[in-house]
Backbone as numpy.savetxt, mean C-alpha at the origin, in Angstrom:
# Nx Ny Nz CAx CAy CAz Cx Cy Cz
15.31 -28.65 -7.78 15.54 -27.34 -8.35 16.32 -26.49 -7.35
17.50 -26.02 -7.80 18.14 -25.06 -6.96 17.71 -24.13 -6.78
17.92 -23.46 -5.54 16.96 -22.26 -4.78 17.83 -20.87 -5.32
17.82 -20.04 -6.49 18.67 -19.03 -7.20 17.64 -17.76 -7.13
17.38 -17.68 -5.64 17.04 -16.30 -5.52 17.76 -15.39 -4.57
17.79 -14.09 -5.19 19.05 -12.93 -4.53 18.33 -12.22 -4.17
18.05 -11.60 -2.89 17.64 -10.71 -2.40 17.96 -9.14 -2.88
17.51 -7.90 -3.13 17.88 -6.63 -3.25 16.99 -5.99 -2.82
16.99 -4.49 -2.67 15.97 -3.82 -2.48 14.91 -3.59 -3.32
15.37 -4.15 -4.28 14.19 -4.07 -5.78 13.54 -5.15 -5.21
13.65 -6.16 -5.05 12.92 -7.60 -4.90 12.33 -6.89 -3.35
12.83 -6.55 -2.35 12.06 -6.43 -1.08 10.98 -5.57 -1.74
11.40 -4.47 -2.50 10.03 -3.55 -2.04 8.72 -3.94 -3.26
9.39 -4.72 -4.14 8.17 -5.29 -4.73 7.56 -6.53 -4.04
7.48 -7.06 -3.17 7.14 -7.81 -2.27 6.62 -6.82 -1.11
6.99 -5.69 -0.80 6.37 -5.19 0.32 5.20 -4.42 -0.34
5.29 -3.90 -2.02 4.30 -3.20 -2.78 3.20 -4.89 -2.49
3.42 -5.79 -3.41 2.35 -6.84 -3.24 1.96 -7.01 -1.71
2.37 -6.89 -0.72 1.98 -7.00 0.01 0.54 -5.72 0.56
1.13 -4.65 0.06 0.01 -3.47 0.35 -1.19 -3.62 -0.21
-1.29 -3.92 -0.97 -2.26 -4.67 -2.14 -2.99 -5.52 -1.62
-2.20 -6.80 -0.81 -3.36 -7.63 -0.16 -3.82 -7.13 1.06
-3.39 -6.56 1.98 -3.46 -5.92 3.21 -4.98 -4.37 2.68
-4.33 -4.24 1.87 -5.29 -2.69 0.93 -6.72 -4.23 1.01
-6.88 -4.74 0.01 -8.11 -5.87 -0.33 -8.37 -6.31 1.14
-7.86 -6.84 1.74 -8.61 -7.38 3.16 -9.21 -6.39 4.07
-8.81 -5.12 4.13 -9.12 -4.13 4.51 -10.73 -3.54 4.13
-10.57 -3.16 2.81 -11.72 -2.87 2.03 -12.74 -3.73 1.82
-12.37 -5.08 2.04 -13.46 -6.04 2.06 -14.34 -6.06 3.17
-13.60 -6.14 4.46 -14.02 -5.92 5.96 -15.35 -4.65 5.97
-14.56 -3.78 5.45 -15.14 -2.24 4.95 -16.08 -2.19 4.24
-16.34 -3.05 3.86 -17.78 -3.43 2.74 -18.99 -3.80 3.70
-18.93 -4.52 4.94 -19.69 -4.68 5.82 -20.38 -3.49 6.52
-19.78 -2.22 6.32 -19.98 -0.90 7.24 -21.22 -0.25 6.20
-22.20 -0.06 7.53 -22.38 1.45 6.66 -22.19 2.18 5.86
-22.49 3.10 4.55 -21.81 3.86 4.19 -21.74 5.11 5.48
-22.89 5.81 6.18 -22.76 7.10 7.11 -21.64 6.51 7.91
-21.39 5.36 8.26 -19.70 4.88 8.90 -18.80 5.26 8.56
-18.96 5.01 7.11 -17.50 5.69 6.54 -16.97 6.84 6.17
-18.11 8.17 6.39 -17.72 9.08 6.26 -18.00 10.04 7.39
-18.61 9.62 8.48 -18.62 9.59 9.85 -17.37 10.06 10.66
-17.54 11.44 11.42 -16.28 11.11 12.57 -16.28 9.81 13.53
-14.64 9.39 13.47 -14.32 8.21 13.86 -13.48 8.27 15.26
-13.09 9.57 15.21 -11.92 9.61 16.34 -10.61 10.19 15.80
-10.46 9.35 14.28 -9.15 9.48 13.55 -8.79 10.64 13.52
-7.05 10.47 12.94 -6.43 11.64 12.67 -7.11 12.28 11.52
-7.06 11.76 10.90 -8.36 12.58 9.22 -9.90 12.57 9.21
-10.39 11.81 10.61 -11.75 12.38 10.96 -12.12 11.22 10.38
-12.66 10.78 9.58 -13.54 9.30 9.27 -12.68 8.35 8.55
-13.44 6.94 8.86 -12.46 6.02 7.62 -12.40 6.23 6.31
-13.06 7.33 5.63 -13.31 7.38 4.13 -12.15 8.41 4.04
-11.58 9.53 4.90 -10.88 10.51 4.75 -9.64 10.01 5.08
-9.24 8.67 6.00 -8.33 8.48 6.24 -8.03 7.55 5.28
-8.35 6.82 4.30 -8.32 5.81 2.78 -7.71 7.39 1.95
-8.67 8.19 1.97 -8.34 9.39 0.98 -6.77 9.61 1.22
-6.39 10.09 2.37 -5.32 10.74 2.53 -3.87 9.36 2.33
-4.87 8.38 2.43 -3.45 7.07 1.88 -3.02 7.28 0.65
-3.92 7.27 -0.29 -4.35 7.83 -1.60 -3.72 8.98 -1.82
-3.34 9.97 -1.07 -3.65 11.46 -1.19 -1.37 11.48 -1.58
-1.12 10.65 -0.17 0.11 10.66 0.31 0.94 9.23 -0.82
0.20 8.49 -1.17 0.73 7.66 -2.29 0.90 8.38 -3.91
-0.01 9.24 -4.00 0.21 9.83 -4.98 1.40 11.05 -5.37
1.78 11.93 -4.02 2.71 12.47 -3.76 3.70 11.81 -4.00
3.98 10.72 -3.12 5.42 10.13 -3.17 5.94 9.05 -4.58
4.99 9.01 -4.60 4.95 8.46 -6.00 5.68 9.39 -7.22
4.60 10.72 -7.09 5.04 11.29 -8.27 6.93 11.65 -7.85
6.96 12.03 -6.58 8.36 12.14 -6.42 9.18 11.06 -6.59
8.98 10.11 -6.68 10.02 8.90 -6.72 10.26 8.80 -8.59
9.13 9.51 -9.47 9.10 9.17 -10.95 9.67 10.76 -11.15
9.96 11.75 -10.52 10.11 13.51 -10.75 9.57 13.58 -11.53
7.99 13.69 -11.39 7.33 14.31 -11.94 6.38 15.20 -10.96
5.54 16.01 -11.62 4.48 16.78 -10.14 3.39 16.54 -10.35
2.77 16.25 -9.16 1.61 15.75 -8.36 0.24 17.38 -9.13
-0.50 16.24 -9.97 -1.60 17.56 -10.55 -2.75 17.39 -9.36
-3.23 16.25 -9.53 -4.00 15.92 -8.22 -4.04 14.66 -7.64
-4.55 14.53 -6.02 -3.87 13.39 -5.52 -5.00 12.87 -4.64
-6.20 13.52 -4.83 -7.53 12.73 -4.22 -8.39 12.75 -5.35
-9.41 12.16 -4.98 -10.80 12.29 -5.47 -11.17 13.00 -5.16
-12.58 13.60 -5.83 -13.12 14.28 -5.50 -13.89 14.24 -3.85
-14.14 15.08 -2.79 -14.98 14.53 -1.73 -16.10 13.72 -1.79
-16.60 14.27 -3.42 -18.44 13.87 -3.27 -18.20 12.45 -4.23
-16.60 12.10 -4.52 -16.54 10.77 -4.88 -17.40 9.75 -4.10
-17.40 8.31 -4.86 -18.30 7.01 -3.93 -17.26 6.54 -3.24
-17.23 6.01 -2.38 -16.22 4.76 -1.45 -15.64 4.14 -2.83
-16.69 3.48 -3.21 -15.75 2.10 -3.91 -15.31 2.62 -5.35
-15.60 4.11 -6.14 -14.57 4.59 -6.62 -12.67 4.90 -6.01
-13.05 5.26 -4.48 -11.82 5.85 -3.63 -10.89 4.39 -3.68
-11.57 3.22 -3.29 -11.51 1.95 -3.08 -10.38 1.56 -5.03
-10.94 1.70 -5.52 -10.73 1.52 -6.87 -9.60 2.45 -6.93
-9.67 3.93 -7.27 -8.30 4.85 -7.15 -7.26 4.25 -6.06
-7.29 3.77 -5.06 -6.50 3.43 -4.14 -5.60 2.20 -4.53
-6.13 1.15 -4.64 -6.11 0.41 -5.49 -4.84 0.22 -6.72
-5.86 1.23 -7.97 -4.96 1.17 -8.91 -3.60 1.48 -8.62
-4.12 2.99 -7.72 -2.53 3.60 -7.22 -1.09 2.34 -6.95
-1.83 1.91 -5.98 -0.56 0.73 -5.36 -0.51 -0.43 -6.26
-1.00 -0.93 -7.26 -0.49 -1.83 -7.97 0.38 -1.00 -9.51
0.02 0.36 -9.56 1.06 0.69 -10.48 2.41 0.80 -10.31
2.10 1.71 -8.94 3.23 1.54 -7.57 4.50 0.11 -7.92
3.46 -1.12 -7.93 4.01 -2.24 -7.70 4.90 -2.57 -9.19
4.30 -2.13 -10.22 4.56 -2.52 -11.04 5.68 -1.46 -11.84
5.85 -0.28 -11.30 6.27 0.60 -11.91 8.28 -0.14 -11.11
7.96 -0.13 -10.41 8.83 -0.82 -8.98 10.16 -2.13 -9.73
8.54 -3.06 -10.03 9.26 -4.31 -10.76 10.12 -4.03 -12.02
10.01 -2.26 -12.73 10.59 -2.37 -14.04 11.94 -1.27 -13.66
12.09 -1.05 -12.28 13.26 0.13 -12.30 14.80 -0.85 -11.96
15.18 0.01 -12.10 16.75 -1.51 -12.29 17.56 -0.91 -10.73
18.54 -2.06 -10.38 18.64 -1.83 -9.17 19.21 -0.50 -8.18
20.19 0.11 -9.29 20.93 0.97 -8.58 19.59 1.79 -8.32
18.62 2.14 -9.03 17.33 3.07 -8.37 17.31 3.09 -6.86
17.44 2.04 -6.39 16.73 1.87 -4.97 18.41 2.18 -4.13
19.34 2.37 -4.69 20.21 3.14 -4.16 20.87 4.79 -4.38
20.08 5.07 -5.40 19.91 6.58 -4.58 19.08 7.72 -3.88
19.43 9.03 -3.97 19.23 9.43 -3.48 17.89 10.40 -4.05
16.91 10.82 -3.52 15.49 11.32 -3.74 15.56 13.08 -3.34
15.86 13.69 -3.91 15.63 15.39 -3.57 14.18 16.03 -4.03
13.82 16.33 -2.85 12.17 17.05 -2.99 12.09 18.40 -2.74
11.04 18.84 -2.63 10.76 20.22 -1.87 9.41 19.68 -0.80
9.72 20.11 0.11 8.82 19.67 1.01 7.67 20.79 1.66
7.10 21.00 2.76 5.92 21.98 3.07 7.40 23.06 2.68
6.32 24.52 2.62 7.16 25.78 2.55 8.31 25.91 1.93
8.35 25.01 0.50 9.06 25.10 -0.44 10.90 24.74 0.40
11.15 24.20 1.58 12.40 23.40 1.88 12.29 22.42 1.21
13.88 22.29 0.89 14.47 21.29 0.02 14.92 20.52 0.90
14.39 19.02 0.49 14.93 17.94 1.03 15.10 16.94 0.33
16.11 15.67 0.86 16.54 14.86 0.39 16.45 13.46 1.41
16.23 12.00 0.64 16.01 11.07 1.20 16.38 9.84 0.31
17.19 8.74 1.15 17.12 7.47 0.45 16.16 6.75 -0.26
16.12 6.68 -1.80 14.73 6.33 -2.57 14.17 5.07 -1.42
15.50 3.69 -0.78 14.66 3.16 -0.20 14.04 3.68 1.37
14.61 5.01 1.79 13.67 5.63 2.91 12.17 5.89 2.70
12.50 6.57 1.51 11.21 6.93 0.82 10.17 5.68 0.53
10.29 4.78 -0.04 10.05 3.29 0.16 9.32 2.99 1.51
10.37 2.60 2.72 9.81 1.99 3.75 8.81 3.03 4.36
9.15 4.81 4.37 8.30 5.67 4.94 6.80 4.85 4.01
6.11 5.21 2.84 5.61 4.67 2.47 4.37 3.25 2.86
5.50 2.04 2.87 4.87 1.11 3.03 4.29 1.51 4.65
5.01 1.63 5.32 4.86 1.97 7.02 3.72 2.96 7.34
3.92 4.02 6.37 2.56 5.19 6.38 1.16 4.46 6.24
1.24 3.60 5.27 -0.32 2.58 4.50 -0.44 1.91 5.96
0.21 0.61 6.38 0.51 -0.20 7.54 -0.32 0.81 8.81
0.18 2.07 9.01 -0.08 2.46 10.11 -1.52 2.67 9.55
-1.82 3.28 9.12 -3.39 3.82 8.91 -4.24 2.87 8.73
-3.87 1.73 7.88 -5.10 0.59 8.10 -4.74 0.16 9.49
-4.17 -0.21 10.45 -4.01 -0.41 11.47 -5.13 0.73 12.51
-5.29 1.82 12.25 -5.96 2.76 12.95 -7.46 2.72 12.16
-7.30 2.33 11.19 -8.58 1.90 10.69 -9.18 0.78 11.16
-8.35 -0.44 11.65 -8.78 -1.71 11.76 -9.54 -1.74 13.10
-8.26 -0.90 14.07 -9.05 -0.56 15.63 -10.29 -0.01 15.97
-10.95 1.21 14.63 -11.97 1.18 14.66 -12.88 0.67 14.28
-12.96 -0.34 13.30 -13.84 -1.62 13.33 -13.96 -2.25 14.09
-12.62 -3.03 15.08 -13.23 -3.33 16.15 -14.08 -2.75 17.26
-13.78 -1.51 17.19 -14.50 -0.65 18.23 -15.80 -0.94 18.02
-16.33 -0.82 16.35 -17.60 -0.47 16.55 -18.51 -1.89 16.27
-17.36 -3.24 16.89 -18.15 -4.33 16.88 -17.78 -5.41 16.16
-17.37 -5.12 14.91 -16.92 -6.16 14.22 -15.74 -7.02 14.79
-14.91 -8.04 14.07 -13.99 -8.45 14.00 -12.99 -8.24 13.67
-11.81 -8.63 14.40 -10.47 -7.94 14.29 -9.86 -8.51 12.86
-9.35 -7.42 12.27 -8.77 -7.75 10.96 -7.43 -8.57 10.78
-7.33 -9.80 10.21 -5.88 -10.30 9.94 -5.19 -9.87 8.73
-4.08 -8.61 9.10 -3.50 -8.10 7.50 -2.00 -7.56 7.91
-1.72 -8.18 8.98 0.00 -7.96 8.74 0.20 -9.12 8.46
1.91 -8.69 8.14 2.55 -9.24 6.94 2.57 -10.94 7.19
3.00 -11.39 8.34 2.92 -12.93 8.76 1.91 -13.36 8.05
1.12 -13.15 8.40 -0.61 -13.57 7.33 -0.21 -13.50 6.04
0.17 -12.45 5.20 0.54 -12.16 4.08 1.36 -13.51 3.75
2.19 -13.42 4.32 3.62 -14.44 3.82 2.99 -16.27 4.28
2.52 -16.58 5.06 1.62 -17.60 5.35 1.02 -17.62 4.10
0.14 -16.81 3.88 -1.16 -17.03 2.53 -0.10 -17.30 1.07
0.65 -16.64 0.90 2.00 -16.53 0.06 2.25 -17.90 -0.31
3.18 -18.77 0.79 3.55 -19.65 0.54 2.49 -20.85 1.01
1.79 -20.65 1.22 0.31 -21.64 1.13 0.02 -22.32 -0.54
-0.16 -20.46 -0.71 -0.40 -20.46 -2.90 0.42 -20.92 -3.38
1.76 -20.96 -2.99 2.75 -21.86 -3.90 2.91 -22.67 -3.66
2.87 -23.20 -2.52 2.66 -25.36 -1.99 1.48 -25.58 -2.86
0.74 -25.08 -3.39 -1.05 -25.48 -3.88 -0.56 -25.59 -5.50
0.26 -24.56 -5.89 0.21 -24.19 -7.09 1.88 -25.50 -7.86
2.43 -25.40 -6.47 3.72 -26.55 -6.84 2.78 -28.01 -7.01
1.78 -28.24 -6.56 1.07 -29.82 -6.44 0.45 -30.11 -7.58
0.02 -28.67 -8.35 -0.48 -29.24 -9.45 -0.02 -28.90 -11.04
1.16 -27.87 -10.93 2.03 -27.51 -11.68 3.28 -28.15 -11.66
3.83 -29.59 -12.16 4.93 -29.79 -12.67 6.20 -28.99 -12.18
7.21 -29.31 -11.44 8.38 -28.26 -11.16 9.15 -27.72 -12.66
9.84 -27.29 -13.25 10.48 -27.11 -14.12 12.28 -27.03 -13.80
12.92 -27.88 -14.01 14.42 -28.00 -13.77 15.19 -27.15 -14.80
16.18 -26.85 -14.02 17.14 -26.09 -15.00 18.07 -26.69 -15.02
């Protein structure tokens, strides 16, 4: 079977959306081991506990989101006195609509340009795929500052960058090619 795949920015960032998704699940799973007073606990973090710093992933996915569709952001957390594994769930849905909203925009999308209003009502403007990588990189960093404090407080270090991702990736499709028939064109 000939190898007839084209790279674009549509195809990267729906691959970097699936990727948030598994990185989001390995995360929250780890996170299932904690305490709940852990998770809403000062941690050190920039947003004060791991439950506030999930929120504000949540908080900041929903923003950029609604800007990437121009529409406006009604609300973009849960409630505080929400449960974890509701936040867990909102978080969640967020980035696989994300993913999917992604897979149906056609390519020139990811080549233009994004005009917002930003704090104090300045107008700004950004490459939809800036807006994109800011994004994926924002999630990345914060479970990363999340992960350090699990180790801190004992556990095990989390495996959820992307190498892992793309390893596990093409693992599933050597598994899934062995027992699925190739199909020729």
């Amino acid at each position: 079977m000939k190898n007839s795949l084209s790279y674009t920015w549509k195809s990267y960032f729906a691959v970097q959306a699936d990727y948030q998704l598994w990185a989001n699940d390995r995360l929250f799973a780890a996170l299932g081991a904690l305490d709940a007073e852990l998770l809403t606990s000062a941690q050190g973090l920039p947003c004060g506990s791991i439950y506030a710093t999930v929120a504000r992933m949540l908080e900041e996915s929903s923003l950029w989101f609604a800007r990437l569709r121009s529409e406006t952001l009604i609300t973009a957390q849960p409630d505080k006195a929400s449960d974890w594994n509701r936040l867990i769930e909102m978080t969640q849905e967020q980035a696989r609509a994300l993913q999917l909203w992604l897979e149906q925009c056609d390519d020139v999308f990811f080549e233009r340009q994004l005009a917002y209003t930003a704090a104090a009502n300045m107008p700004r403007s950004l490459w939809v795929r800036d807006v994109l990588t800011h994004m994926m990189t924002y999630f990345s960093h914060h479970r990363g500052q999340i992960s350090a404090i699990v180790t801190r407080l004992g556990y095990r270090s989390l495996e959820m960058d992307y190498v892992h991702y793309k390893c596990e990736m093409n693992d599933y499709r050597e598994r899934l090619a062995a027992i699925i028939p190739a199909v020729e064109e």
